[in-house]
SEDOBA-107653 format. One record per residue (C-alpha): residue number from 1; residue in three letters; x, y, z. Coordinates in pm, 1 decimal. Example, Ala and Ser with C-alpha at 12.3 -4.5 7.8 and 13.67 -1.06 7.14 Angstrom:
<rec><pos>1</pos><code>ALA</code><xx>1230.0</xx><yy>-450.0</yy><zz>780.0</zz></rec>
<rec><pos>2</pos><code>SER</code><xx>1367.0</xx><yy>-106.0</yy><zz>714.0</zz></rec>
***
This chain:
<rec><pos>1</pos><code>UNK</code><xx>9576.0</xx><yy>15450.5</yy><zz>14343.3</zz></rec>
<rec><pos>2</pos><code>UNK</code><xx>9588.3</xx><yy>15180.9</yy><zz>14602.5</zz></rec>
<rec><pos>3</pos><code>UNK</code><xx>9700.9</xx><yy>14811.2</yy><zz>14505.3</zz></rec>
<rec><pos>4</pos><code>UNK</code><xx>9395.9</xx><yy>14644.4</yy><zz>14613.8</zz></rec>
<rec><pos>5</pos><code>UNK</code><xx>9537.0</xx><yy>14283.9</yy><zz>14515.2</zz></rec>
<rec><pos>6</pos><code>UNK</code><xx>9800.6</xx><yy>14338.3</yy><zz>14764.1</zz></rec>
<rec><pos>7</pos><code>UNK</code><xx>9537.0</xx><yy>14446.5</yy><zz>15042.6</zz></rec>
<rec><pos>8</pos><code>UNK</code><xx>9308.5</xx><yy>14213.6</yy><zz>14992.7</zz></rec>
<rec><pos>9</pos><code>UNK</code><xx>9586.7</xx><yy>13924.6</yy><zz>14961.9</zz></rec>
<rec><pos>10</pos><code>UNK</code><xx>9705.2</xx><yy>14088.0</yy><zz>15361.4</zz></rec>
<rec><pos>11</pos><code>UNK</code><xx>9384.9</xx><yy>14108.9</yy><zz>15452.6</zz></rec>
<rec><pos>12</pos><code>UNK</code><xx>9305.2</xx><yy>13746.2</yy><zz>15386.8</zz></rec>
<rec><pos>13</pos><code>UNK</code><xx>9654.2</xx><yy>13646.0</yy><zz>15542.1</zz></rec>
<rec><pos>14</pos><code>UNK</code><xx>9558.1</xx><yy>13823.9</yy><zz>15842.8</zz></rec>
<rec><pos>15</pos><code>UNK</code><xx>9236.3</xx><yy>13682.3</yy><zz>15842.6</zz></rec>
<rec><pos>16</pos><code>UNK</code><xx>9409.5</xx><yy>13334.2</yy><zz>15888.1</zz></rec>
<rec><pos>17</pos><code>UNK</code><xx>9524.9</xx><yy>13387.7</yy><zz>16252.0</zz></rec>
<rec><pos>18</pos><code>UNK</code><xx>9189.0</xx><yy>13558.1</yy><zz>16333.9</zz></rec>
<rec><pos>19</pos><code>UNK</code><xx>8959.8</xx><yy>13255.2</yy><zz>16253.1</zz></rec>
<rec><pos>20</pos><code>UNK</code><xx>9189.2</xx><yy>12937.9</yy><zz>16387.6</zz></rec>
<rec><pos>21</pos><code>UNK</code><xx>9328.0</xx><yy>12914.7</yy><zz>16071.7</zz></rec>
<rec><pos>22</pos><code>UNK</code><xx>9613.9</xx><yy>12691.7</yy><zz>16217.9</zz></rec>
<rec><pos>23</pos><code>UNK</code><xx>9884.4</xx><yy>13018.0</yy><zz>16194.7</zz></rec>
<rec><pos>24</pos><code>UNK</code><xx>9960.3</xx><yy>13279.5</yy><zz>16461.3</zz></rec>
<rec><pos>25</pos><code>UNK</code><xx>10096.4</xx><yy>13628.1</yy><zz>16379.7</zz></rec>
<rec><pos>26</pos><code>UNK</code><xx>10352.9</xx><yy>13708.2</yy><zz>16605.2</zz></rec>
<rec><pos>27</pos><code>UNK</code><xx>10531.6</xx><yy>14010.0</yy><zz>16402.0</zz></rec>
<rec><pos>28</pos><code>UNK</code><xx>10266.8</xx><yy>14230.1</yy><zz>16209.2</zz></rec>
<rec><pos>29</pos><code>UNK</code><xx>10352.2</xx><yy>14607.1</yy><zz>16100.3</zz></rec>
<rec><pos>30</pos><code>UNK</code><xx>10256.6</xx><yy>14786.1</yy><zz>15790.6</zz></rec>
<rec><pos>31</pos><code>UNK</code><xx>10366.8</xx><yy>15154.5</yy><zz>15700.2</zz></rec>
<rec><pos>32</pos><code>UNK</code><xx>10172.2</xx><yy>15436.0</yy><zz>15472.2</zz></rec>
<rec><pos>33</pos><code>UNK</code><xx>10265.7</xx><yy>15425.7</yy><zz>15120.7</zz></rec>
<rec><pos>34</pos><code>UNK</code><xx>10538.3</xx><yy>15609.9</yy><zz>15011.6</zz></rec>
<rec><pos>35</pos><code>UNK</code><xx>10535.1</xx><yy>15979.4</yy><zz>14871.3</zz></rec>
<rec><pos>36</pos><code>UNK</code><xx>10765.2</xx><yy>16089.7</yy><zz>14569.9</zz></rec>
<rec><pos>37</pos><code>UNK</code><xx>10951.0</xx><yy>16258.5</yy><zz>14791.8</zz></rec>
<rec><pos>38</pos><code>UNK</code><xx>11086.3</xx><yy>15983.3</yy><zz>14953.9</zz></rec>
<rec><pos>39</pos><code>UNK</code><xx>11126.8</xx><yy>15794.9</yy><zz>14691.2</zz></rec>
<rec><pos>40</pos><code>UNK</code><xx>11305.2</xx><yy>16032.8</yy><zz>14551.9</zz></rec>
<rec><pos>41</pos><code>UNK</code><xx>11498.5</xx><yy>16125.6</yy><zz>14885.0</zz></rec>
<rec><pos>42</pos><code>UNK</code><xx>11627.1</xx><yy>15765.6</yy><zz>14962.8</zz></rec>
<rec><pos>43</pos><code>UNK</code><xx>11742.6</xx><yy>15727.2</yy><zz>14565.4</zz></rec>
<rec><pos>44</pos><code>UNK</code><xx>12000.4</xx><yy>16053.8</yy><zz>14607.1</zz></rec>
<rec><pos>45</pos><code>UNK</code><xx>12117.9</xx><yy>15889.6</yy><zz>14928.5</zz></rec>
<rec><pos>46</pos><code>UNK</code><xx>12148.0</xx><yy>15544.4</yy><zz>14751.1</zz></rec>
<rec><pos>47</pos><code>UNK</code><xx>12315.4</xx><yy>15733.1</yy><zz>14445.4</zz></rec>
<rec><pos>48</pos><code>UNK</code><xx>12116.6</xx><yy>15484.6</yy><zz>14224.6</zz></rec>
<rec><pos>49</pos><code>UNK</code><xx>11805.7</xx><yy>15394.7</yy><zz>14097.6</zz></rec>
<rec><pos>50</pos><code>UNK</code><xx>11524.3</xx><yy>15124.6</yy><zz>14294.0</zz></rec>
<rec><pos>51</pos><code>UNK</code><xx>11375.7</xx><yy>14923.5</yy><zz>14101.5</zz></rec>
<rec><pos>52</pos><code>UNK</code><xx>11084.7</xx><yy>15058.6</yy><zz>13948.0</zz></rec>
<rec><pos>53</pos><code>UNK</code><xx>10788.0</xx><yy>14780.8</yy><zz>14116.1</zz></rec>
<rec><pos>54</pos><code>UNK</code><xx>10978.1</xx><yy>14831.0</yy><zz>14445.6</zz></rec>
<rec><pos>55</pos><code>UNK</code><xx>10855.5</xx><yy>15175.5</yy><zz>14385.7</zz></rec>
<rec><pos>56</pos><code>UNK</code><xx>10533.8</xx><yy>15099.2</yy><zz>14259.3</zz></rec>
<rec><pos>57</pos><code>UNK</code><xx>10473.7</xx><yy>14873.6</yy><zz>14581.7</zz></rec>
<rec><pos>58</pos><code>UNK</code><xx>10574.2</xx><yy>15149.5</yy><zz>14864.3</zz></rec>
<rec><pos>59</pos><code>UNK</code><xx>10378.4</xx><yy>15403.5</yy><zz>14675.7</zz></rec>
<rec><pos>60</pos><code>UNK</code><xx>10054.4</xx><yy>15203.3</yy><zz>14634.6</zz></rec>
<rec><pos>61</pos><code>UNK</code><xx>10061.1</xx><yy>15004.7</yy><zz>14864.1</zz></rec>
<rec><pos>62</pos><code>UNK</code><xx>10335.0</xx><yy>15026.1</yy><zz>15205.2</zz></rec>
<rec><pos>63</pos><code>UNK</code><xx>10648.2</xx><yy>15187.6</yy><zz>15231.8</zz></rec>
<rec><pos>64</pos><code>UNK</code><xx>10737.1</xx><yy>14927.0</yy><zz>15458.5</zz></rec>
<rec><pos>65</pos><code>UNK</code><xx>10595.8</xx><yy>14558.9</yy><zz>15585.1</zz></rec>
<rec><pos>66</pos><code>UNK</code><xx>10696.0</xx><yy>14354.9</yy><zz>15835.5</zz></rec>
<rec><pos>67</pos><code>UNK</code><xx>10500.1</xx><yy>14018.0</yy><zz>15876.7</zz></rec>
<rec><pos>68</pos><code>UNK</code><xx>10593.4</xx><yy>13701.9</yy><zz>16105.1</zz></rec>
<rec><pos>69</pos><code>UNK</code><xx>10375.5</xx><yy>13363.6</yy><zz>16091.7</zz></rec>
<rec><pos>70</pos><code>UNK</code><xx>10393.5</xx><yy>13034.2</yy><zz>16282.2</zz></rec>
<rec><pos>71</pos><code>UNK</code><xx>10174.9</xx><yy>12767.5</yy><zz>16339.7</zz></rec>
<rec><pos>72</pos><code>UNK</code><xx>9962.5</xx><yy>12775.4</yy><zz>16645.4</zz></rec>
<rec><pos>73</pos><code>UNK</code><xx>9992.6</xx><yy>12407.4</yy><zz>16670.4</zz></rec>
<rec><pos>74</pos><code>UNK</code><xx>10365.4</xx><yy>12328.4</yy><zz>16735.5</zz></rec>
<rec><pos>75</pos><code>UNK</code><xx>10309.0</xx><yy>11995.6</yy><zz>16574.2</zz></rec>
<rec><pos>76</pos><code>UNK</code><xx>10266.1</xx><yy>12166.1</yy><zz>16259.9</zz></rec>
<rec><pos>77</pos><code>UNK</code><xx>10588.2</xx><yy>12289.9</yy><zz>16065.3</zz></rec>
<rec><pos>78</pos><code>UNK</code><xx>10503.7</xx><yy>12624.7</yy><zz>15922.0</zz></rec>
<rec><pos>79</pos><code>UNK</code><xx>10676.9</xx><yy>12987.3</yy><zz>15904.7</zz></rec>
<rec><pos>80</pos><code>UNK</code><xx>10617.6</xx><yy>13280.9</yy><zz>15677.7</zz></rec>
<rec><pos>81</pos><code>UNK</code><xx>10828.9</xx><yy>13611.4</yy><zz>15699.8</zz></rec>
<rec><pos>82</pos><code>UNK</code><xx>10767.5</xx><yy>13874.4</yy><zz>15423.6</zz></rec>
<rec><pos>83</pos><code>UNK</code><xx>10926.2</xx><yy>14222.6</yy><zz>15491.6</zz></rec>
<rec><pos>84</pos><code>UNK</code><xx>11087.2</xx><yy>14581.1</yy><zz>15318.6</zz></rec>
<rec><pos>85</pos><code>UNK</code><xx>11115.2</xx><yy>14891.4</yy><zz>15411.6</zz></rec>
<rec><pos>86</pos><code>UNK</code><xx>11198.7</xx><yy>15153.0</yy><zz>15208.1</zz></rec>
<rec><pos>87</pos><code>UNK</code><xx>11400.8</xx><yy>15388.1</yy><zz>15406.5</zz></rec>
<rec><pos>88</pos><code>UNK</code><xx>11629.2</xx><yy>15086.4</yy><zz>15522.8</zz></rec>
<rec><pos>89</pos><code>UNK</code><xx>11719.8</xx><yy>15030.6</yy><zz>15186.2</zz></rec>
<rec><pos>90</pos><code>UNK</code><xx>12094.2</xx><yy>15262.4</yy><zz>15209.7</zz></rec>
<rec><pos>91</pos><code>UNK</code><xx>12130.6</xx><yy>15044.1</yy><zz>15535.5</zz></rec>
<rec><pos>92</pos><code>UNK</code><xx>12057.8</xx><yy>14712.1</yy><zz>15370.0</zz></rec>
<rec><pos>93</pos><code>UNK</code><xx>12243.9</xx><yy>14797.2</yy><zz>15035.4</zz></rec>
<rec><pos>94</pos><code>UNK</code><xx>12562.0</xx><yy>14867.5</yy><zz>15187.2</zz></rec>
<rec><pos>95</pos><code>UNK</code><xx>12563.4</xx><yy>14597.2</yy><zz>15400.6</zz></rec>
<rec><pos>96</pos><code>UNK</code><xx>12470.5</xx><yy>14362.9</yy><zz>15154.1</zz></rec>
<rec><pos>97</pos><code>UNK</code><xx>12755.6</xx><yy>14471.5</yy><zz>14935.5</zz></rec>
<rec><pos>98</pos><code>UNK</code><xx>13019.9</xx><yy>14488.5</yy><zz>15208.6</zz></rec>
<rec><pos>99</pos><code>UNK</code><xx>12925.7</xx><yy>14097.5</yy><zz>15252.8</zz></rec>
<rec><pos>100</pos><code>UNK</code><xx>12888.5</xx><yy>14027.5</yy><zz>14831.2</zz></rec>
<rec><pos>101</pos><code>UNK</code><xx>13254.2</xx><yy>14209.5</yy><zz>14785.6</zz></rec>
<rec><pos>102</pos><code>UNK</code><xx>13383.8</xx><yy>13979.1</yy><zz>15106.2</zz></rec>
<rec><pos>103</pos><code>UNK</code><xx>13281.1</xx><yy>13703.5</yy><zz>15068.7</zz></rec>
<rec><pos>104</pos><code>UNK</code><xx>13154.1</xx><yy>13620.5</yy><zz>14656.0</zz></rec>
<rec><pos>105</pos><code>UNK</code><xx>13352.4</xx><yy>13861.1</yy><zz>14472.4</zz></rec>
<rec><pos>106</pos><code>UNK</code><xx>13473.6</xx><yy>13665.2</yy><zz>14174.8</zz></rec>
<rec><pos>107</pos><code>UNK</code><xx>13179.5</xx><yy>13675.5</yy><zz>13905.7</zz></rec>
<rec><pos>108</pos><code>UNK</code><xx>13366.6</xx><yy>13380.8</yy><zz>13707.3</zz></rec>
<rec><pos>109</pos><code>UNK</code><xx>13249.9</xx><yy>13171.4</yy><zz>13995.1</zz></rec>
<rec><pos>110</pos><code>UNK</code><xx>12910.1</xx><yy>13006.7</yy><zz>13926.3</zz></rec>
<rec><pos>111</pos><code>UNK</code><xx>12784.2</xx><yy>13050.2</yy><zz>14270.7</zz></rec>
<rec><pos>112</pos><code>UNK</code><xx>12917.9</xx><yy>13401.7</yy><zz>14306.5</zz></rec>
<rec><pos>113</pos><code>UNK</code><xx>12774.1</xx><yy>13491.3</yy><zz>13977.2</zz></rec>
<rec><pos>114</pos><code>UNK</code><xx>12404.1</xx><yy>13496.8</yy><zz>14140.5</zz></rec>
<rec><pos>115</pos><code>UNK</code><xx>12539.3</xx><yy>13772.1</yy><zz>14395.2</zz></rec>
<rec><pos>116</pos><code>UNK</code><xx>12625.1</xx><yy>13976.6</yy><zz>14102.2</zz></rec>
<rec><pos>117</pos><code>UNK</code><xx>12380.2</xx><yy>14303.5</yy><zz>13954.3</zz></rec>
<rec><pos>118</pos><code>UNK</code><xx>12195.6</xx><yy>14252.7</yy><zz>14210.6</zz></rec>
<rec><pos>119</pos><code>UNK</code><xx>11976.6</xx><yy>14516.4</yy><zz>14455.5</zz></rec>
<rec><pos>120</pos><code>UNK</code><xx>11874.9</xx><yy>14362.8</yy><zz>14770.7</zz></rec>
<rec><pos>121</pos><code>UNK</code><xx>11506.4</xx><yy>14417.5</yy><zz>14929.5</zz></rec>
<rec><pos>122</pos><code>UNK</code><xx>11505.9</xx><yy>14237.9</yy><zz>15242.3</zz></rec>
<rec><pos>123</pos><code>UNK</code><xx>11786.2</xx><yy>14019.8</yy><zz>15465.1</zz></rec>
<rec><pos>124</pos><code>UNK</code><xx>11603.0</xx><yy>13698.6</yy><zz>15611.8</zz></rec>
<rec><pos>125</pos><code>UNK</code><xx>11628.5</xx><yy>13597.4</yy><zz>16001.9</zz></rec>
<rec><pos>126</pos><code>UNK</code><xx>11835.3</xx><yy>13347.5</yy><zz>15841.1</zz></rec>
<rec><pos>127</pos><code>UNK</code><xx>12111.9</xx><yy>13617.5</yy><zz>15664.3</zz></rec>
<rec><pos>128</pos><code>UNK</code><xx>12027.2</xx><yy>13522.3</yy><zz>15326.8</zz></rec>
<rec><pos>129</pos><code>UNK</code><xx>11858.0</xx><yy>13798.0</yy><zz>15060.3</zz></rec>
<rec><pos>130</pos><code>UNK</code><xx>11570.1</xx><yy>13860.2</yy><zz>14863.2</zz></rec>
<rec><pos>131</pos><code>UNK</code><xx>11687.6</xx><yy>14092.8</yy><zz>14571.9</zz></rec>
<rec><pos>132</pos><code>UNK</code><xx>11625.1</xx><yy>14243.1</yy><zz>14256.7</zz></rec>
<rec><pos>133</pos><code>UNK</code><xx>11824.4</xx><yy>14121.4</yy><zz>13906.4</zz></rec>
<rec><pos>134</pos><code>UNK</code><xx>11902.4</xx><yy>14462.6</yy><zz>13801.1</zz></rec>
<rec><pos>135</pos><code>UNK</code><xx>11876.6</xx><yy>14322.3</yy><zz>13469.4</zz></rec>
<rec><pos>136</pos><code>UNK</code><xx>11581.5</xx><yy>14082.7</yy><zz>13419.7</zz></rec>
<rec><pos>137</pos><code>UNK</code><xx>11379.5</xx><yy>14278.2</yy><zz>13774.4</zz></rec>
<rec><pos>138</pos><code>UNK</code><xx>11304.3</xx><yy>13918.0</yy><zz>13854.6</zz></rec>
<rec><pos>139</pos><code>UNK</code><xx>11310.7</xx><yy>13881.9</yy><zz>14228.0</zz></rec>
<rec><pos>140</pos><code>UNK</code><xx>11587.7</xx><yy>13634.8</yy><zz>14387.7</zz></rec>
<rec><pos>141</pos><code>UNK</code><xx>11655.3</xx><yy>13408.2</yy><zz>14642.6</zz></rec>
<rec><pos>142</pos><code>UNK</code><xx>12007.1</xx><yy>13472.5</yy><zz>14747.9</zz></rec>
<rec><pos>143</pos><code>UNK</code><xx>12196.2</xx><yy>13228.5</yy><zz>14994.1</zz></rec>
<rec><pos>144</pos><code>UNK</code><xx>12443.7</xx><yy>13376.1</yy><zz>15237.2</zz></rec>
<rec><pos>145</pos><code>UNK</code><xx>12586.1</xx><yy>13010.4</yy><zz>15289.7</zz></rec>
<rec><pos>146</pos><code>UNK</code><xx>12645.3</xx><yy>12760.7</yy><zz>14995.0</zz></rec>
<rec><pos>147</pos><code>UNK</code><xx>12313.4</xx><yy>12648.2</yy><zz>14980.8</zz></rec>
<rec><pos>148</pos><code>UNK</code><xx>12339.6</xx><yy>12566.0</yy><zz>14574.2</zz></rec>
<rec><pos>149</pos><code>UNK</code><xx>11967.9</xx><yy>12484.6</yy><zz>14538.9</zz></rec>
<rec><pos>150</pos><code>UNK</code><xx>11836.0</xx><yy>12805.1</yy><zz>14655.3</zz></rec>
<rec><pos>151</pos><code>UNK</code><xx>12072.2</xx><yy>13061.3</yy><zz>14537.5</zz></rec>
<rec><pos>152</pos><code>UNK</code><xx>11976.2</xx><yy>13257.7</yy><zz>14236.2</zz></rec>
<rec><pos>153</pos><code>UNK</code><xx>11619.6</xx><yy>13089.6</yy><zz>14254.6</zz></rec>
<rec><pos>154</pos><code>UNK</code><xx>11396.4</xx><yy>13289.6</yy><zz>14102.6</zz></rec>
<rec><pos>155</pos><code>UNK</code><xx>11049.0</xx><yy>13327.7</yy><zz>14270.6</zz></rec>
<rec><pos>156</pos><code>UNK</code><xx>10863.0</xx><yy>13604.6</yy><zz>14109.6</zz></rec>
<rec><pos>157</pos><code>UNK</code><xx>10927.4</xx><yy>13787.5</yy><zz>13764.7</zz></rec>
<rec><pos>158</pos><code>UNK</code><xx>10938.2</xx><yy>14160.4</yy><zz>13947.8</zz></rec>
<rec><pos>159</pos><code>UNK</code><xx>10887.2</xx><yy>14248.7</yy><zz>14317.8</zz></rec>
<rec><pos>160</pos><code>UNK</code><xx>10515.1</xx><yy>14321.2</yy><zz>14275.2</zz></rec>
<rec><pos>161</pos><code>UNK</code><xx>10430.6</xx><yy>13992.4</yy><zz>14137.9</zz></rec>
<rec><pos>162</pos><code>UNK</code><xx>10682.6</xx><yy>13790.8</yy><zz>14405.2</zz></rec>
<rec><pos>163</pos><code>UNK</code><xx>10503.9</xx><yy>14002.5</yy><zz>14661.0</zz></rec>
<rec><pos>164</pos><code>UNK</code><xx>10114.3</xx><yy>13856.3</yy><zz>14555.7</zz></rec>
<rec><pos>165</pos><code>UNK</code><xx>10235.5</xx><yy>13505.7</yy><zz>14485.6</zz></rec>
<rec><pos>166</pos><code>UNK</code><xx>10465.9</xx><yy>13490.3</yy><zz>14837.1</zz></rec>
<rec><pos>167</pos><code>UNK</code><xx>10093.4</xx><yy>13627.3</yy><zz>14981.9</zz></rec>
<rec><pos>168</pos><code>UNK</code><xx>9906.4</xx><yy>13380.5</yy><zz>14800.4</zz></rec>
<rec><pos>169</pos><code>UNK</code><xx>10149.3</xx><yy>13116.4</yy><zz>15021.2</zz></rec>
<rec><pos>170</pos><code>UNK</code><xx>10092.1</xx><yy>13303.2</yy><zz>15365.5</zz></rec>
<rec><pos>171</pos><code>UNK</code><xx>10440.8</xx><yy>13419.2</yy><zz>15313.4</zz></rec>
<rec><pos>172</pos><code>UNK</code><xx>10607.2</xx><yy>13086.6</yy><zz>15366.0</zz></rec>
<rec><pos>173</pos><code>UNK</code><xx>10985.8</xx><yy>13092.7</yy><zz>15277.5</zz></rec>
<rec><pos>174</pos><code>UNK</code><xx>11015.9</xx><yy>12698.6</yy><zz>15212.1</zz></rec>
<rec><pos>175</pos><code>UNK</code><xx>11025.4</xx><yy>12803.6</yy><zz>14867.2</zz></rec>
<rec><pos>176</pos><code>UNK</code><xx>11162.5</xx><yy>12505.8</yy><zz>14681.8</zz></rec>
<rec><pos>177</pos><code>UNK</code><xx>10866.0</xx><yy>12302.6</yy><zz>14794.5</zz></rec>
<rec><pos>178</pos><code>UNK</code><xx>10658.3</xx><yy>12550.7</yy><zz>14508.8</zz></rec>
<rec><pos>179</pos><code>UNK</code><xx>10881.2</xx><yy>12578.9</yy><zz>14224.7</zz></rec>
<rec><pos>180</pos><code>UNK</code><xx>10765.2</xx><yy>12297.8</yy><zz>13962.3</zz></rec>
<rec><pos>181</pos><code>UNK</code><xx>10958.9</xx><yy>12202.1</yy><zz>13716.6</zz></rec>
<rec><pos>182</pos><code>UNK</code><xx>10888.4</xx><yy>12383.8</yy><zz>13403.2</zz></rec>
<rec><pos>183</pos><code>UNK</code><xx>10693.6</xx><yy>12640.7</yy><zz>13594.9</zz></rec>
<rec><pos>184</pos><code>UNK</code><xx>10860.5</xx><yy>12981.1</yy><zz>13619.5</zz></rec>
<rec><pos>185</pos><code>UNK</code><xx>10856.9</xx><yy>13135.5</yy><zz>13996.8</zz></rec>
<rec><pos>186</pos><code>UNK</code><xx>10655.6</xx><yy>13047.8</yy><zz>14305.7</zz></rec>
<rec><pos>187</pos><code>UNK</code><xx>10384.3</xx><yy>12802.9</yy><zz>14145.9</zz></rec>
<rec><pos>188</pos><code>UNK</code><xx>10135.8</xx><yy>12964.3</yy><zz>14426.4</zz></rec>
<rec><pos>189</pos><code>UNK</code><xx>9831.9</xx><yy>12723.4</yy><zz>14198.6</zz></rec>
<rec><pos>190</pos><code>UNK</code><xx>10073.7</xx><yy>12396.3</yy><zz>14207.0</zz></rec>
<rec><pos>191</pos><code>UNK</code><xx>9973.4</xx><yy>12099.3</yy><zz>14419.5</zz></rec>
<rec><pos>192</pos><code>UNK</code><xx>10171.7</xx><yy>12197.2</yy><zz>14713.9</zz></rec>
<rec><pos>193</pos><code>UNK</code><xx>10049.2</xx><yy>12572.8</yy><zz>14747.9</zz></rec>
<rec><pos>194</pos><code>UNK</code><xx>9690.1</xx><yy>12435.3</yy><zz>14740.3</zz></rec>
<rec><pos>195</pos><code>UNK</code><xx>9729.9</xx><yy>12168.1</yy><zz>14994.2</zz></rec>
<rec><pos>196</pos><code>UNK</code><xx>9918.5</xx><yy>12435.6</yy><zz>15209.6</zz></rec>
<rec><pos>197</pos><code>UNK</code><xx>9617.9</xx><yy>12675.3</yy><zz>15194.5</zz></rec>
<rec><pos>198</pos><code>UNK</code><xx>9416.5</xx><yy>12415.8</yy><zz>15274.1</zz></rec>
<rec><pos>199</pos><code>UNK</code><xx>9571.9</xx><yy>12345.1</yy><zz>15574.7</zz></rec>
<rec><pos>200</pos><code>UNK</code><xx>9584.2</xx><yy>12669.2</yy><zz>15710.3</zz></rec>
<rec><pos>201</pos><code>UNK</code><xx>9171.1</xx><yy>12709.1</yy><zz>15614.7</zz></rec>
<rec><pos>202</pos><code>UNK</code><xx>9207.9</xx><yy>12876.7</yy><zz>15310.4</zz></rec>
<rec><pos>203</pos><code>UNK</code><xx>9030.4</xx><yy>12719.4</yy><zz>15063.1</zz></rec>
<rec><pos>204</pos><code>UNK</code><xx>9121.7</xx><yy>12996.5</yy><zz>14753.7</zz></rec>
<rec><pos>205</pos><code>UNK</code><xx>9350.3</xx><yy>12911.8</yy><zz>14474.9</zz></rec>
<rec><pos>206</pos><code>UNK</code><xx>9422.2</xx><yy>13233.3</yy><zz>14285.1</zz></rec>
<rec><pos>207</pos><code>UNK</code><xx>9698.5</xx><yy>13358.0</yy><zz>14205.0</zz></rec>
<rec><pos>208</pos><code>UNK</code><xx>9633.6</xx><yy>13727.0</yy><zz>14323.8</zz></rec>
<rec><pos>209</pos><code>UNK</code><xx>9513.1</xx><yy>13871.8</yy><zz>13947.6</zz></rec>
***
C-alpha cells in the first residue's frame, strides 16, 4: 500500500517551484519503493536491524529521496534538503561510526551522549546527521561540530512522522526556528511554519494526517 500522505505532501512541495512559489528545485530524485528483499538484503550486510518506519517509508513510499530547494529570489533566505537512500545505509553507517568512535566516544560526556545508540539516515551538505534513537525511534538532529543547541534535537517522534512534518516545512533544515517550547518535534502548525508556507504560496496548515 502506497503512503499517500507522503505523496501528496511531495507532490505539493513540488508544486511550489512549478507555480512561482518563491522556491526553485535544483536537486530532485525519487526511487521505487523498496521490496523485502532488499530490505532484507541491506540488513545481513548491515548485520543489524533498520529501524522499523525507515522500512515502512522505502517500502511504501521510496527507497531513496533526494530533494534540494532554494529560493528563486536571492533576497530571500531559504533552503530545504531532505534525503535517504536505503542501499547507502552500510556506506553511511560505517562512516558515521568511524567519525562517532573518533571523535565523541566517551558517553559520560553530555554532548557525546547524543552520538550514542544511534542509527544514522542521512549526512547533511553540512556533515552533521539525521538519525534514529535506537531506543525511543525518535528522529535526531546530530551536530558534527559543537553546535550545543542542535545536537540531540529531536524533530519527529519516528522517521515517518519527521519525514511528513520536515514536508509540511518544504524541507527546510533551520529547524530551531520550529521547535516551540513545550511542543514536542518540528511544530510544522506553529507561527513560524505558517508564515513560512505562506511565503512560499502555500496557504495549507496541516500537519500531513
Amino acid at each position: 500500500m502506497l503512503n499517500s500522505t507522503l505523496e501528496r505532501l511531495l507532490e505539493t512541495v513540488v508544486n511550489l517551484s512549478h507555480n512561482d512559489g518563491g522556491v526553485e528545485i535544483f536537486e530532485f530524485e525519487k526511487g521505487a519503493p523498496a521490496t523485502d528483499a532488499e530490505i532484507e538484503r541491506v540488513e545481513n550486510e548491515l548485520q543489524r536491524p533498520i529501524p522499523q518506519t525507515f522500512k515502512n517509508v522505502s517500502t511504501t513510499f521510496a527507497k531513496e529521496l533526494s530533494l534540494g530547494l532554494e529560493p528563486s529570489d536571492e533576497s530571500q533566505e531559504f533552503f530545504g534538503e531532505l534525503g535517504w537512500s536505503l542501499d547507502g545505509l552500510p556506506e553511511l553507517v560505517a562512516e558515521f561510526e568511524n567519525f562517532r568512535n573518533d571523535v565523541y566516544p566517551d558517553a559520560d560526556d553530555p554532548y557525546a551522549r547524543a552520538w550514542q545508540n544511534k542509527f544514522p539516515l542521512y549526512r547533511f551538505g553540512n556533515e552533521d546527521y539525521l538519525a534514529v534513537d535506537v531506543a525511543s525511534q525518535e528522529v535526531v538532529y546530530l551536530s558534527h561540530d559543537g553546535d550545543t543547541e542542535l545536537n540531540g534535537l529531536a524533530l519527529g517522534r519516528d522517521f515517518e512522522d519527521f519525514a511528513k512534518r520536515s514536508l509540511c516545512l518544504a524541507a527546510s533544515v533551520e529547524y530551531l526556528q520550529f521547535v516551540d517550547e513545550g511542543t514536542p518535534y518540528l511544530n510544522v502548525d506553529g507561527a513560524n511554519a505558517c508564515a513560512l508556507r505562506k511565503s512560499l504560496g502555500w496557504d495549507a496548515a496541516s500537519n500531513g494526517e
